[in-house]
C-alpha positions as CSV (number, residue, x, y, z in Angstrom):
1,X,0.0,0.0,0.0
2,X,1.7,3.2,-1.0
3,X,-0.3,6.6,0.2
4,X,0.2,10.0,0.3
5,X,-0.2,11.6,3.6
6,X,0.1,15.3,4.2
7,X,-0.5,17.5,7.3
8,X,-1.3,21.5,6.1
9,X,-1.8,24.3,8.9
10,X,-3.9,26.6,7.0
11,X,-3.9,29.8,8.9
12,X,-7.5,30.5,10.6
13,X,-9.7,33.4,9.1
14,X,-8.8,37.0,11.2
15,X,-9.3,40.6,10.8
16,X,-5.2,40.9,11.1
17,X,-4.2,38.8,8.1
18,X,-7.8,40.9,6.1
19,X,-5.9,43.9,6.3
20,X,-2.6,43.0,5.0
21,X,-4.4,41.0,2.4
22,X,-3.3,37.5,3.2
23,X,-6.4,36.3,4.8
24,X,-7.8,32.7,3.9
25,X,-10.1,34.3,1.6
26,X,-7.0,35.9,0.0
27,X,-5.2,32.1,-0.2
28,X,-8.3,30.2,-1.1
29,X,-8.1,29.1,-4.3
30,X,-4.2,28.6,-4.4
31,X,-4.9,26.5,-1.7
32,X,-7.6,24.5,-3.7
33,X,-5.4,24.3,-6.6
34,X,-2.2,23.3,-4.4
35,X,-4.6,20.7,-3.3
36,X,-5.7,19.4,-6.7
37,X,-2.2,19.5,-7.7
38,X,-0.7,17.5,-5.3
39,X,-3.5,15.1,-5.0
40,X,-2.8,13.7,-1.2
41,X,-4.8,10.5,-0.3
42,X,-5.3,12.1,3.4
43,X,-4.2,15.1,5.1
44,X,-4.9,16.5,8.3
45,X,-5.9,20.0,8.9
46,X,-5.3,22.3,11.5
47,X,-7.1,25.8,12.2
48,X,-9.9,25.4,10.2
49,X,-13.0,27.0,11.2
50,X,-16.6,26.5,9.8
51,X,-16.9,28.6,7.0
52,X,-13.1,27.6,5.4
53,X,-14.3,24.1,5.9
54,X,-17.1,24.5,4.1
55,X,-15.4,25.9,1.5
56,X,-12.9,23.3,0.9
57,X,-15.9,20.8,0.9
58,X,-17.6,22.9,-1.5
59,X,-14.2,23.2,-4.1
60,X,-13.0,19.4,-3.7
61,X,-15.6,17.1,-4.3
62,X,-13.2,14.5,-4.4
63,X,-12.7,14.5,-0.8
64,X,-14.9,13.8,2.5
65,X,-14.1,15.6,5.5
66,X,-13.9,14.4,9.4
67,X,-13.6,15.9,12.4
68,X,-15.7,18.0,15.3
69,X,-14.8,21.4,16.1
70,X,-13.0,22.0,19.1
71,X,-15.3,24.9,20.9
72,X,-17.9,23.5,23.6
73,X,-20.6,24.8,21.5
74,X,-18.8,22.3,18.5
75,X,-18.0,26.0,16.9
76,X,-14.2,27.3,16.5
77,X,-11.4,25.7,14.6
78,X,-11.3,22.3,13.8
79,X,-8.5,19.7,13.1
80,X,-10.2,17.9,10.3
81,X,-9.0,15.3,8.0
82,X,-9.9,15.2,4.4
83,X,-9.4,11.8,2.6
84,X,-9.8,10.9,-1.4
85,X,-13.5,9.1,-1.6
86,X,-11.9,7.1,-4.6
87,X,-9.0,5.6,-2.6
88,X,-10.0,5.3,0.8
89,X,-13.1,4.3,3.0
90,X,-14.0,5.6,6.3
91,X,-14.7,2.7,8.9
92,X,-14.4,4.9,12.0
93,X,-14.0,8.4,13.1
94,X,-14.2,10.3,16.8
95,X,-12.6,13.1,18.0
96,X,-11.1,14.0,21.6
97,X,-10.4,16.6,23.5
98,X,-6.6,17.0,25.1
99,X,-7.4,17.5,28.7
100,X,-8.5,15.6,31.6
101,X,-11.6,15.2,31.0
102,X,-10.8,13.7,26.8
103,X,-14.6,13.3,26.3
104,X,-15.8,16.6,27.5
105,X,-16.3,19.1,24.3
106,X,-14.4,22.7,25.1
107,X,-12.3,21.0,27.9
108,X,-8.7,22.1,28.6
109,X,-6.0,22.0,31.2
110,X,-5.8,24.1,33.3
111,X,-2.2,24.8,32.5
112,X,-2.2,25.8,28.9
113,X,-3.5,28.6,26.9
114,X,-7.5,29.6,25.9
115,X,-7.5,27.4,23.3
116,X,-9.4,24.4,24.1
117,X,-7.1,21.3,21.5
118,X,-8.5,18.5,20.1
119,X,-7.1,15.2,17.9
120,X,-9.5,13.5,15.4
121,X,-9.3,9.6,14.7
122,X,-9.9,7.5,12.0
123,X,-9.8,4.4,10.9
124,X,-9.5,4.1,6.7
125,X,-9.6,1.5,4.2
126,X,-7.2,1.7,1.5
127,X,-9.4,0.5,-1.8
128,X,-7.4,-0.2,-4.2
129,X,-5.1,-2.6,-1.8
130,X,-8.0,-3.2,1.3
131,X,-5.6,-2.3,3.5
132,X,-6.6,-1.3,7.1
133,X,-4.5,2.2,8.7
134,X,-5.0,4.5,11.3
135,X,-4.7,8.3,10.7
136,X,-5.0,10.4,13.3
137,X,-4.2,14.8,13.4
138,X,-3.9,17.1,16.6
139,X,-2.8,20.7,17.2
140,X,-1.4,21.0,20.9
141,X,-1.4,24.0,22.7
142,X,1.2,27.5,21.7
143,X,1.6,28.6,25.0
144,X,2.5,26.3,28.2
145,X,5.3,23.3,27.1
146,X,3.2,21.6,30.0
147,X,-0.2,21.5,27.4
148,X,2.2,20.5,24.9
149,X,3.7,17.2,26.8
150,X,0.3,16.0,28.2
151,X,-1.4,17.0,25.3
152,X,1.0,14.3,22.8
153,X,0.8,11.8,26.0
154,X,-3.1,11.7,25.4
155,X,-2.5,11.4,21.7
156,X,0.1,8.7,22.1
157,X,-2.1,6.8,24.4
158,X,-5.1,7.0,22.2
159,X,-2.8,5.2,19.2
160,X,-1.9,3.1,22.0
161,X,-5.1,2.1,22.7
162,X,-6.4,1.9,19.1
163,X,-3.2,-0.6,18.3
164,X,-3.9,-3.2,20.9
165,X,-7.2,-4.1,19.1
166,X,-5.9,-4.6,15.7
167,X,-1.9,-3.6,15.1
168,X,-2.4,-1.7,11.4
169,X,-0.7,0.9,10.1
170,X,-0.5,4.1,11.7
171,X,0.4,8.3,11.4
172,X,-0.2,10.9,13.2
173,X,-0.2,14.7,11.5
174,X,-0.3,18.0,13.1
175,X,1.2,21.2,14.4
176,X,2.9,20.2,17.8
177,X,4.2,23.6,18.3
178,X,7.2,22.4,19.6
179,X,10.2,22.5,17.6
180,X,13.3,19.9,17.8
181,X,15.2,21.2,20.2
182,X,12.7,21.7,22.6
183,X,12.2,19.0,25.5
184,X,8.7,18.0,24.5
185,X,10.6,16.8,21.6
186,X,11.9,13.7,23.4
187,X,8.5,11.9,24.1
188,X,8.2,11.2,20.1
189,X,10.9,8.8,20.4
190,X,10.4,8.2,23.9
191,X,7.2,6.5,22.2
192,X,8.7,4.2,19.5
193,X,7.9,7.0,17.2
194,X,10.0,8.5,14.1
195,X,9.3,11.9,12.2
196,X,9.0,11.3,8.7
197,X,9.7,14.6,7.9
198,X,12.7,15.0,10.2
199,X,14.4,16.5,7.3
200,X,11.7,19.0,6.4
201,X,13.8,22.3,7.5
202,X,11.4,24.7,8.9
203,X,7.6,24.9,8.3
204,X,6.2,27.9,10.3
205,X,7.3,31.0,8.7
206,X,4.7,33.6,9.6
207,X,4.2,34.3,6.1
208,X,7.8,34.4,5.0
209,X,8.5,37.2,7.3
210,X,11.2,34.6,9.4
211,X,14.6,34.8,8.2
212,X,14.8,30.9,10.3
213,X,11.4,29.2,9.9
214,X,10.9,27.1,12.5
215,X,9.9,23.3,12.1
216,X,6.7,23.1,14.1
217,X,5.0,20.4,12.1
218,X,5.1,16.9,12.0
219,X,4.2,13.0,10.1
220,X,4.8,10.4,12.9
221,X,4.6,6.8,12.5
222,X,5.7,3.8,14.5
223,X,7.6,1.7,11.9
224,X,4.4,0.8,10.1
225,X,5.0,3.1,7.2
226,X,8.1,3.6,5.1
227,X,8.7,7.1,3.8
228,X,9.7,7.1,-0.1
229,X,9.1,10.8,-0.8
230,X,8.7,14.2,1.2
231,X,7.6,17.7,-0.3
232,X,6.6,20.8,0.9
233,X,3.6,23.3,-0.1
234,X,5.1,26.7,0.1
235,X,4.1,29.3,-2.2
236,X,1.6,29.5,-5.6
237,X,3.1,30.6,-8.5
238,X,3.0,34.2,-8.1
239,X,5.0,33.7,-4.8
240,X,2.2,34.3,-2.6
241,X,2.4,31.8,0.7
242,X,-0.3,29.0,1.1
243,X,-0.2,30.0,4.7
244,X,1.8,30.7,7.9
245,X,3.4,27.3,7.1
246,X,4.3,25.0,5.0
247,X,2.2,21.9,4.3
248,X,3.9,18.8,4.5
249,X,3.3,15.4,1.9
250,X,5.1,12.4,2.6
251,X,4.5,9.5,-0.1
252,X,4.6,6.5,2.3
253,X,5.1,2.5,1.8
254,X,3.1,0.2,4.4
């Protein structure tokens, strides 16, 4: 089963980027056609609220959408994942929230930032092969490294728990807003994890105002999945930036 697997950070919809003309509105349809383009078999969003989503939905028919918003209401952003409808089925999907409470919508820690963070989960069928994988996408918190660790802990321990009733194939996508060098780093490997896109360089940019992007963004697996290829989504052809990041494709080998 080979697959192409991308995790994308699309820059939520704000009054700030409006002005300087850079908003998702703006990026929209370089995104779409980035999208097209590249054709990824599943990628995981992050910071995508209602109205982009519906957007997206609206633009790529070729795709179906997952994931609950992260909000108590269900409203705000939402770490969706958007998978081809020709190459893969959707056998499961839930989402949880990184906190003490996982199953409790809006719920945080009480050490971390506003921003209530979530991880979605599914479970996929690979048609063409009938392969079984796991795919799974978070965002953890910006502000409190604290958020950060017990946030991936959670997400680890949800793989963990997934694994132990069927060992498939498995990747997890997001923004861990952590970079290498920081010490929430070490609990990737601490986890029988590896970075597929250890060799990525840096992925947040702020719009290519950062002389030293920072790498921010990640595709885990745990020795299920083989990497044969890694590209980034930077800029469309007029040299305007897809977002504050780079997206991130890995083709993969299971």
């Amino acid at each position: 089963m080979i697959l192409k697997l991308a995790t994308f950070n699309l820059r939520c919809q704000n009054d700030y980027d409006r002005a300087r003309n850079r908003d998702f509105v703006a990026r929209r349809a370089s995104i779409a056609a980035q999208l097209r383009a590249a054709a990824p078999d599943a990628v995981g969003f992050q910071e995508l609220l209602p109205g982009m989503r519906d957007w997206l939905e609206s633009e790529l028919e070729d795709y179906q959408f997952v994931g609950v918003e992260r909000d108590a209401d269900f409203g705000g952003e939402c770490n969706a994942i958007a998978f081809r409808k020709d190459a893969l089925r959707l056998h499961e999907t839930y989402t949880f929230w990184l906190s003490p409470t996982p199953g409790v919508p809006g719920s945080r820690f009480e050490k971390q930032s506003t921003c209530p963070r979530v991880c979605t989960v599914t479970l996929l069928r690979h048609r063409p092969t009938g392969q079984l994988f796991r795919f799974l996408n978070t965002h953890l918190d910006h502000e409190q490294e604290f958020a950060m660790e017990e946030g991936l802990k959670l997400v680890f321990a949800a793989a963990r728990r997934e694994q132990e009733k069927q060992r498939l194939p498995l990747v997890i996508t997001g923004d861990f807003n952590f970079t290498p060098a920081s010490a929430p780093h070490r609990l990737i490997a601490e986890n029988g994890y590896e970075d597929l896109t250890a060799d990525s360089g840096g992925t947040f940019h702020n719009f290519g105002a950062l002389d030293w992007p920072e790498k921010i963004d990640y595709i885990l697996s745990d020795g299920s999945f083989r990497r044969l290829d890694l590209c980034a989504w930077h800029a469309d052809g007029n040299g305007r930036c897809l977002s504050d990041h780079d997206g991130l494709m890995a083709q993969v080998e299971a």
